[in-house]
C-alpha positions in Angstrom: 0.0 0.0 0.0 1.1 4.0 -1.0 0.3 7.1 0.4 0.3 9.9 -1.8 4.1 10.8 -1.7 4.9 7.3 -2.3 7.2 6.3 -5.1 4.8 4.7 -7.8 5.6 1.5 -9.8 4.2 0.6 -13.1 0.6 -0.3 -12.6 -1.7 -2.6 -14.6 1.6 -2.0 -17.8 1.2 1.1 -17.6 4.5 2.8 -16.5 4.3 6.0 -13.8 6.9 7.9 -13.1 8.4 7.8 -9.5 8.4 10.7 -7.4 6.0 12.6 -9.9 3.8 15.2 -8.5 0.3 15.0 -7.9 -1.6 16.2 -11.3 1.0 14.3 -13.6 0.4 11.1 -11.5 -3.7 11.3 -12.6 -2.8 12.1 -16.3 -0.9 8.5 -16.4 -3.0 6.2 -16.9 -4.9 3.6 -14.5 -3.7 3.6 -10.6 -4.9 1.7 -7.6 -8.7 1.9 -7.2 -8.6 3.1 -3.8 -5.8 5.7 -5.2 -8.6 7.3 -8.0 -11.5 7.4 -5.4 -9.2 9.5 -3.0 -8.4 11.9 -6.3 -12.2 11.9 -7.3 -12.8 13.0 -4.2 -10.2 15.9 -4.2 -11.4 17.1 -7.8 -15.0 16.9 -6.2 -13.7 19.1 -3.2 -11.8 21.4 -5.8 -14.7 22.3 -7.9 -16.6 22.9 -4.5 -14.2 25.5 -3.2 -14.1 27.3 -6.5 -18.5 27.1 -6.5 -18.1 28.5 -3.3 -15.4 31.5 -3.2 -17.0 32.8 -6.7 -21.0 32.1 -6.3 -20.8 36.1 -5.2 -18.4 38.1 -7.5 -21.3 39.3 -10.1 -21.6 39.7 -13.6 -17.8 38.6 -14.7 -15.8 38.8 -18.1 -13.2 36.6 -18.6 -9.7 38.0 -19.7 -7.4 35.7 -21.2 -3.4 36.6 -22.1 0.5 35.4 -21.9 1.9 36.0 -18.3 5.3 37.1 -20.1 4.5 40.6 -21.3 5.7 43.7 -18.9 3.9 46.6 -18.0 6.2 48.4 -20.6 4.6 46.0 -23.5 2.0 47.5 -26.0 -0.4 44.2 -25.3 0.0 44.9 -21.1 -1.3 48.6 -21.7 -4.2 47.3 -23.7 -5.0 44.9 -21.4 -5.5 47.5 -18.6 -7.6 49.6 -20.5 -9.3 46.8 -21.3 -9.7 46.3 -17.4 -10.4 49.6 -16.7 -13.3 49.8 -19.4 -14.6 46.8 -18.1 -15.1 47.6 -14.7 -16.4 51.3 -15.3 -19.1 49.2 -17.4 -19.5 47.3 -14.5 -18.7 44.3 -14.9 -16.3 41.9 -12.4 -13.0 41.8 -14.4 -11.7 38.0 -14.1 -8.3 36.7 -14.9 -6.0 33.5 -14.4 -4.5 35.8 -11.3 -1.2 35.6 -12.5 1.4 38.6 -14.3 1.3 39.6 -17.5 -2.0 40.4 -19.2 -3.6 39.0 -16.2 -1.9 41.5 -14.0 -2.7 44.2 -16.5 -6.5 43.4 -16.3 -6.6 43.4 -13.1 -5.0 46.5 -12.3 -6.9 48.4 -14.8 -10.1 47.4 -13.0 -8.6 48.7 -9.8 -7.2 52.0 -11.6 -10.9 52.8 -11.4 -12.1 51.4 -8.7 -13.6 48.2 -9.9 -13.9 44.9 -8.6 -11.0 42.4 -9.8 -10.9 38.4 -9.0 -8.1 36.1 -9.8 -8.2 32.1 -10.5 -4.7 31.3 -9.9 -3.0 27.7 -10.7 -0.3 25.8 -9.1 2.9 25.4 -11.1 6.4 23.6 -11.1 7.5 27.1 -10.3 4.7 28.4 -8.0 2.6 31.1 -10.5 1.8 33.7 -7.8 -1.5 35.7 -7.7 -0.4 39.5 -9.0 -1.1 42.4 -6.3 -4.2 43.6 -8.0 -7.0 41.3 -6.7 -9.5 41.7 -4.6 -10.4 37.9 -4.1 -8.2 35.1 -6.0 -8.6 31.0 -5.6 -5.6 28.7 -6.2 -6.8 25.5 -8.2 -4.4 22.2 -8.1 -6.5 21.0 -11.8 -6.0 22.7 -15.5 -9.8 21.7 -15.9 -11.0 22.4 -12.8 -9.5 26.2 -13.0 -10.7 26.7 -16.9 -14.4 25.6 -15.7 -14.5 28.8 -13.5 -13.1 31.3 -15.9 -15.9 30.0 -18.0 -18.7 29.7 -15.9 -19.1 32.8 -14.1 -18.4 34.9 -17.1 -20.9 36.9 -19.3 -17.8 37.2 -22.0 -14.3 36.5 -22.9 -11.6 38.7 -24.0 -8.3 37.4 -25.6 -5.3 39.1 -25.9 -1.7 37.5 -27.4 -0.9 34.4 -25.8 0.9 31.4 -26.0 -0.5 27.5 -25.7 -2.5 28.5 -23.0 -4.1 31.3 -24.1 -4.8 29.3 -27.1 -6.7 26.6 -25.7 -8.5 29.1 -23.6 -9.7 30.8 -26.9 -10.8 27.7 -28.4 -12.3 26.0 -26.0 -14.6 28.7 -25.0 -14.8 29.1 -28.9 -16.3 25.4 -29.1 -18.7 25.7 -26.3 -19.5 28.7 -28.2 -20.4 26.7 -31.0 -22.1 23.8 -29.6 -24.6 26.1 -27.8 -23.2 24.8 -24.5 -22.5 28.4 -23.3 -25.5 30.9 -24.8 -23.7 32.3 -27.9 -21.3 34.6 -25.2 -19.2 37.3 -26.8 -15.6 36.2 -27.8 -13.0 38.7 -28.4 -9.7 39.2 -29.9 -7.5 42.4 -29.1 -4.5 42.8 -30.7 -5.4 42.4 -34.8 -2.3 42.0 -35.8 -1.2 39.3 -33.2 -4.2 37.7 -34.5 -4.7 38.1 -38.3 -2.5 35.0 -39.6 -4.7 32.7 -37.1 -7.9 34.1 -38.2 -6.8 33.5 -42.3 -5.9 30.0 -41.3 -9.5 29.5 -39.8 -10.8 31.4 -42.5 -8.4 29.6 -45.7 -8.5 25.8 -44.1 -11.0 25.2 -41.7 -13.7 27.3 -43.4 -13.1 26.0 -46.4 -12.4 22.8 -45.4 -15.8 22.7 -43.7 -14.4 21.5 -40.2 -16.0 24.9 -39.6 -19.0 27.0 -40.6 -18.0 30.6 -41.8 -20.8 31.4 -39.1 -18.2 30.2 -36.7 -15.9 32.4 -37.7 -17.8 35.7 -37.7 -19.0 34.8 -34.2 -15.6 36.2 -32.8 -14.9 39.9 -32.8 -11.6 41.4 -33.4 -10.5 44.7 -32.0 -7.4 46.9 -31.0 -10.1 49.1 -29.1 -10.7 48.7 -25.5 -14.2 50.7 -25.7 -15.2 49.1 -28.7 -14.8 45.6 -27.2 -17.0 46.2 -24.2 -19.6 48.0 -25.9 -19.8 45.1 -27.9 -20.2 42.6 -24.4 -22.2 45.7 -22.8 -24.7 45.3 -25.6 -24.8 41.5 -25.3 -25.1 41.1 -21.8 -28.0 44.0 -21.7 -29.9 42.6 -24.0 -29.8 39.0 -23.0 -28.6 38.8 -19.7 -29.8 42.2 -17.7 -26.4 42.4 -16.2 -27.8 39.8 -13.8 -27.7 36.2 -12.3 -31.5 36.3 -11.3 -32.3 36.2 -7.7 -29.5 36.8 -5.9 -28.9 34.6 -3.0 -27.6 35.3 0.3 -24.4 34.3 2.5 -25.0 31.2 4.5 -22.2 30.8 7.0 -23.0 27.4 7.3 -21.7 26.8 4.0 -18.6 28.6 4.4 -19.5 31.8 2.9 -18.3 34.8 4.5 -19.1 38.3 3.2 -16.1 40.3 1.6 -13.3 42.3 3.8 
């Protein structure tokens, strides 16, 4: 029998790396039974936290973007005006909590007084929640973290990115597309970051058909802070009221404590 900082052997001929950390031991392969009901059961608790801490934050958007550009970088200072014209429209500004275009969203929400969450991760070299938040949640589980961003959201902004931003964008793009999430605004800032992306969508996968060109003209493209939230202001009046419905109220039985 193994605890969880156990050395793991190949199980079942499937080999497992010794000594590996906890999220790379679930992504290989089949383990002990007991071992999968103890990391159900941690996911389950995960996604419970995160239901919990954010049930309260409001009408959010999502902002997506690399955590490698400085506040000195063209894409950083669109990011916070982003943030800033976000929040002055009222809505939540949400971010993966980290530096970067994250930090730059965040802080432009708090230049003017705005509310600004953060969904942090845990990495091989611990990702640190930026100083700009007013509430942030550290997930252990890619998925787990990626479900929030999404679900609390009213809209999605994109700015340059690398693999991660990437399958942000196209996730949400696909839920987009299979009507999972209610036709939600997607937006790209930063044209020319984007443009040889959106030709390839447009060149192979539209004319391919592994697309419909209604797919395509779904997304909305912008260098223009204020023109990408009046687009999501529009949306999210017209569909959405700017509102969750009934609003609910704190139960500290459940944990839920009102904000500092």
């Amino acid at each position: 029998m193994t605890t969880e900082n156990d050395e793991i052997i190949a199980i079942d001929g499937w080999g497992v790396t010794p000594g590996t950390p906890e999220v790379v031991r679930f992504l290989e392969g089949p383990q002990r039974r007991m071992a999968e009901l103890a990391r159900a059961t941690r996911i389950f608790f995960e996604l419970l936290r995160g239901f919990r801490a954010l049930h309260f934050v409001g009408p959010c958007v999502t902002v997506f973007g690399s955590a490698r550009f400085t506040e000195i970088h063209p894409y950083y200072r669109m990011a916070r005006m982003a943030g800033a014209e976000l929040a002055k429209a009222g809505f939540t500004v949400m971010t993966g909590g980290g530096p970067g275009i994250m930090e730059a969203a965040n802080r432009g929400a708090k230049d003017v007084g705005g509310r600004s969450i953060g969904c942090n991760i845990v990495l091989p070299q611990e990702q640190k929640h930026n100083p700009y938040l007013d509430e942030w949640i550290t997930f252990r589980y890619f998925f787990v973290r990626k479900m929030m961003l999404v679900k609390y959201s009213y809209a999605f902004i994109a700015l340059p990115g690398g693999f991660g931003t990437l399958d942000e964008v196209f996730e949400t793009a696909t839920l987009i597309q299979t009507a999972k999430i209610r036709e939600f605004p997607l937006v790209l800032m930063g044209k020319e970051f984007w443009q040889p992306l959106l030709e390839f969508m447009s060149d192979r996968l539209v004319k391919a058909r592994t697309i419909d060109a209604v797919d395509l003209e779904r997304i909305i493209v912008t260098d223009c802070a204020e023109e990408a939230v009046q687009a999501i202001t529009e949306v999210a009046k017209k569909k959405f009221n700017l509102t969750y419905g009934s609003r609910m109220k704190r139960r500290w039985i459940f944990g839920e404590r009102e904000p500092a």
